[in-house]
N, C-alpha and C positions, 0 to 999 in steps of 0.2 A: 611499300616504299620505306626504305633506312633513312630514318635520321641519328648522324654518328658523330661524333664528337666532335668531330672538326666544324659542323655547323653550330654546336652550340659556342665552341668559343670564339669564332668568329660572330656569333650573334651580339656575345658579348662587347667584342670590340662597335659591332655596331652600335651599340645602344649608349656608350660611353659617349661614342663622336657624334650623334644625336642629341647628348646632354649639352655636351661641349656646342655643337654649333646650333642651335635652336634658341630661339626667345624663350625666355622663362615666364611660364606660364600660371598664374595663379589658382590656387586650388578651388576658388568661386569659377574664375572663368571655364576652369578644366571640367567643373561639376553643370557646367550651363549650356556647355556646347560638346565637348566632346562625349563626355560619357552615355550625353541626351542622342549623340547620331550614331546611328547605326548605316554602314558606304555599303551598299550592294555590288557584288563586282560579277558580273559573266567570265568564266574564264575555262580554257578546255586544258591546263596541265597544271602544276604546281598546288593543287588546291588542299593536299595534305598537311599544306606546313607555310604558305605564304599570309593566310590572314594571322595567325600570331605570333609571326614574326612583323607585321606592319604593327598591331595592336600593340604591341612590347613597345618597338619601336618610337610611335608616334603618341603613345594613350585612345587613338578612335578604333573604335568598333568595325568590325565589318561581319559581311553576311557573303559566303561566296556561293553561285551557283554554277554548277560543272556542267558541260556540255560538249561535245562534240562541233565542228563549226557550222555546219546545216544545223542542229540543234538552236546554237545560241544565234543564229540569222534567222531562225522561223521565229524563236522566243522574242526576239528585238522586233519584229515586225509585225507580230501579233498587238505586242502591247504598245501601237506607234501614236495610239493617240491618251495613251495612258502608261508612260516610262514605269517600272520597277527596277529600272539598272543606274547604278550611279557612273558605273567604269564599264568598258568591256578590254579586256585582257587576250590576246589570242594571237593564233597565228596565222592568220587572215589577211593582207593588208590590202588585198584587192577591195574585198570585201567591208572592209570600215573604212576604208576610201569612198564606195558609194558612200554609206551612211554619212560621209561629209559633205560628197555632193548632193543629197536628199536634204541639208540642212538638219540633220541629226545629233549632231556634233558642238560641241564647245568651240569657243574659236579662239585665236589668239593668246593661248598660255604658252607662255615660253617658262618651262622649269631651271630652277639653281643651277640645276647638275644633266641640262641637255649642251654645255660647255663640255662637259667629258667626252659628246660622242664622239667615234673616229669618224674622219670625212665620209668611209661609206656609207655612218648613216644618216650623219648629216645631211648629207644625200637625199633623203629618204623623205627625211619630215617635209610635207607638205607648206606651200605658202602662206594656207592658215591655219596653221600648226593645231592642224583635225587632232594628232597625234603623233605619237614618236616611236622609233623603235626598241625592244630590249633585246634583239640580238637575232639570229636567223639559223634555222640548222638545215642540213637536206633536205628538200621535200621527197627525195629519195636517194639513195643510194643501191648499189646492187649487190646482191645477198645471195650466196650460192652452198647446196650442200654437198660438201668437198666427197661425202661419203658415196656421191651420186656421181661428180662431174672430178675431173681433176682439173688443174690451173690451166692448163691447155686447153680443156674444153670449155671450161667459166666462159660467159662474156665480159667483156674490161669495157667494152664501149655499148652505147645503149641502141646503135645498128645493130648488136650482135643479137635483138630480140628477135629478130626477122629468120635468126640461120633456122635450119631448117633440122639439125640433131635438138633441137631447143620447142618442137611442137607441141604443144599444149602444156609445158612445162615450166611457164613464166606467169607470177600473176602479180597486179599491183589491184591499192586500195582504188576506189568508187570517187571521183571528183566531185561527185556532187554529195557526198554525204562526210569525207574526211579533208577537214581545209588544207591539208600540206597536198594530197592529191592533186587538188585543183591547181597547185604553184606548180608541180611537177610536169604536169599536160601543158597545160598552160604556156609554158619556158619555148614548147615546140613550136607552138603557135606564134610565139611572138619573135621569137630568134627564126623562122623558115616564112613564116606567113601562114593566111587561114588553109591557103588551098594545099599548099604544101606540107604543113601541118597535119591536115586529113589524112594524108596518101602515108606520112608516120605511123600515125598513131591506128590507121586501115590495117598496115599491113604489120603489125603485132596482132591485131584480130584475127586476120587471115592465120596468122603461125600457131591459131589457139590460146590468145591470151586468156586468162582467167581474171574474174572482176570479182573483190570481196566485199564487204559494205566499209572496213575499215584499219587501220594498220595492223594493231592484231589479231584478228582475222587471218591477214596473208602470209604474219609472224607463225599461224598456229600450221595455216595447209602447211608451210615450211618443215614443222615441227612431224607431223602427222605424214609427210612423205606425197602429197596431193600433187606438189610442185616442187621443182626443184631449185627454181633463179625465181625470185623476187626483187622489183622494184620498191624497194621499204623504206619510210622514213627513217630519220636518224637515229632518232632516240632509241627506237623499236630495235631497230639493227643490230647497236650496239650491246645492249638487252641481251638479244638472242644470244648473241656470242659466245656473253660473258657470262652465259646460263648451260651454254651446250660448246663443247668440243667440234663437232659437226659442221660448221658455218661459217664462211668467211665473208668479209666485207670486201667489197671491189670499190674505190672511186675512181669514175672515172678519166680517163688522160684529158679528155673536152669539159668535166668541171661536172657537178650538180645541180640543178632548179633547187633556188632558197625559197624557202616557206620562213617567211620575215614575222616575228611575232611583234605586235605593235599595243599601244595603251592609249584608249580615247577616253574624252569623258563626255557625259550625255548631256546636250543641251539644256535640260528640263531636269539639268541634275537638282534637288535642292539642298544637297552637301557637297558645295564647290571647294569649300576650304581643305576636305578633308578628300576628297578626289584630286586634288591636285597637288595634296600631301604625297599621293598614293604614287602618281605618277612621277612624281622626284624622287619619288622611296626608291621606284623600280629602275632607276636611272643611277642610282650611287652604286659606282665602281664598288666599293664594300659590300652593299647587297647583291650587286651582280656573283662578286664573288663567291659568299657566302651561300647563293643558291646554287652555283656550280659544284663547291664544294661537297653539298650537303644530300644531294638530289641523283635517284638515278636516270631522273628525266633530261638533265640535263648536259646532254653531248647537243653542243651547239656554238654558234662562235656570238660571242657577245657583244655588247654595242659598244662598250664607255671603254676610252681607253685604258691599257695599261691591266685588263682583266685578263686573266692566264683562261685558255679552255683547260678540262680535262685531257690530262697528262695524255692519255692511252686514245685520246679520239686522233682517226691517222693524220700523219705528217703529209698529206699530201690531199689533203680535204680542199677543195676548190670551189667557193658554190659559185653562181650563175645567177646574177638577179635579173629580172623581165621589168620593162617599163611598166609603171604602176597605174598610172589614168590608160594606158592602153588593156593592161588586165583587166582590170577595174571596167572599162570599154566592152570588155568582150567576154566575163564570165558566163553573163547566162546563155548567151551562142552556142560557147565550147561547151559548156556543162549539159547544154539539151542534145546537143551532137552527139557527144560521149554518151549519153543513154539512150538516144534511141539508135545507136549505132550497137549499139552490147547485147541489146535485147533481140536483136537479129540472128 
């Protein structure tokens, strides 16, 4: 990952307006609490560069551990009678929606800067504000290599998985093992219904779908010639592109399934001040900025308003959000469906 200039002078501006609007903090108190906690944070992207930029930021500490989203949901569940996470960061929200209703969750913080978000994610945040959104990118888009297919033969719509010049030639990531996957399946299910849903998602199987454990993975068959059309997250997508000549992105005309990345903090936190720091951090329009700016993970539509996406992510990006206590409702169904349906 680049970090380029324009994140550090934007960090800059960050750290100014942090001086400017924060209580001023005494160098006993800063020496007794902050520098004494160490915020553990779960998180599956940004972990090259988001803890020192909070640590600059704010003066606290943190500890980040990366994971994939099966990863950091075994990690949280393993440890359920004994937390090591202070924050979980991801792009899950089915999924840290249970961990709200399992009573997992902090409850009732409402941050500074959740006044920024635009109403769709206003939207979003929960009635006891388990947690908030920092913005949502495709959990797929479609991905075709032009040197295979020409625009006429691409598929633009995600029925076009089913044609039948497209046989074994289409592969997406594992729902159960890459959390934007499961927003992507997911979106069918909840926009057609379960049974309807089935008879989708069937009949890409029947046309030869291929299943990878994760996006890139289905980035690399792409790369390596395996497959021709990929369903790919976003970030991944855009990546490839802007890495190979070969590749073009499709969105399509009926929109995207959003994989919504969301910020909780853990009930059993015992660094609530500095978790809740963490969660307003990732809420200021400045910061959302500044990791857009700075970040090639970053092609995603942000939460707070008034934040610009990436110049070059297309003009015509659509996503498609799914009801969240009905995902949340129905992951482990869909997710045991989809594998024992593959493994067939």
């Amino acid at each position: 990952m680049r970090i380029n200039l324009k994140f550090c002078i934007v960090l800059a501006i960050i750290l100014l307006q942090t001086g400017c609007n924060s209580k001023p903090v005494s160098k006993e108190e800063s020496s007794q609490s902050k520098d004494e906690e160490v915020l553990t944070i779960y998180l599956n992207d940004f972990d090259d560069f988001i803890g020192p930029m909070f640590e600059k930021a704010t003066g606290y500490q943190v500890q980040l551990v990366q994971g994939s989203g099966a990863e950091i949901m075994s990690r949280i569940e393993a440890e359920r009678g004994n937390p090591h996470w202070d924050v979980v960061w991801a792009d899950m929200i089915s999924s840290v929606h249970e961990l709200g209703v399992n009573g997992l969750l902090y409850e009732g913080y409402i941050p500074e800067h959740a006044a920024n978000l635009t109403e769709t994610y206003k939207a979003l945040v929960p009635e006891k504000n388990w947690y908030y959104p920092t913005g949502a990118h495709a959990a797929a888009v479609i991905v075709y290599n032009h040197d295979e297919l020409t625009s006429a033969e691409a598929p633009v719509t995600w029925s076009d998985f089913t044609n039948a010049a497209l046989s074994g030639a289409v592969g997406v990531a594992d729902p159960a093992i890459a959390a934007p996957a499961y927003a992507f399946v997911n979106w069918f299910f909840h926009q057609y219904g379960m049974t309807e849903g089935k008879t989708i998602i069937n009949s890409w199987f029947d046309n030869g779908l291929h299943i990878y454990p994760k996006n890139p993975n289905v980035a690399m068959a792409l790369m390596s010639g395996q497959i021709k059309v990929a369903a790919l997250q976003e970030n991944n997508a855009y990546n490839l592109i802007n890495q190979s000549q070969s590749f073009s992105i499709v969105w399509p005309d009926e929109g995207a399934p959003a994989a919504v990345r969301v910020a909780a903090i853990s009930r059993e936190t015992k660094h609530l001040e500095a978790a809740q720091a963490f969660i307003d951090f990732l809420l200021d329009p400045a910061v959302q900025q500044a990791i857009i700016n700075a970040s090639d993970e970053s092609y995603y539509e942000p939460s707070a308003a008034g934040v610009q996406p990436k110049a070059d992510r297309g003009a015509d990006a659509k996503l498609l959000f799914a009801d969240v206590p009905w995902s949340q409702q129905h992951e482990a169904e869909i997710k045991q469906w989809f594998a024992d349906f593959s493994i067939q």
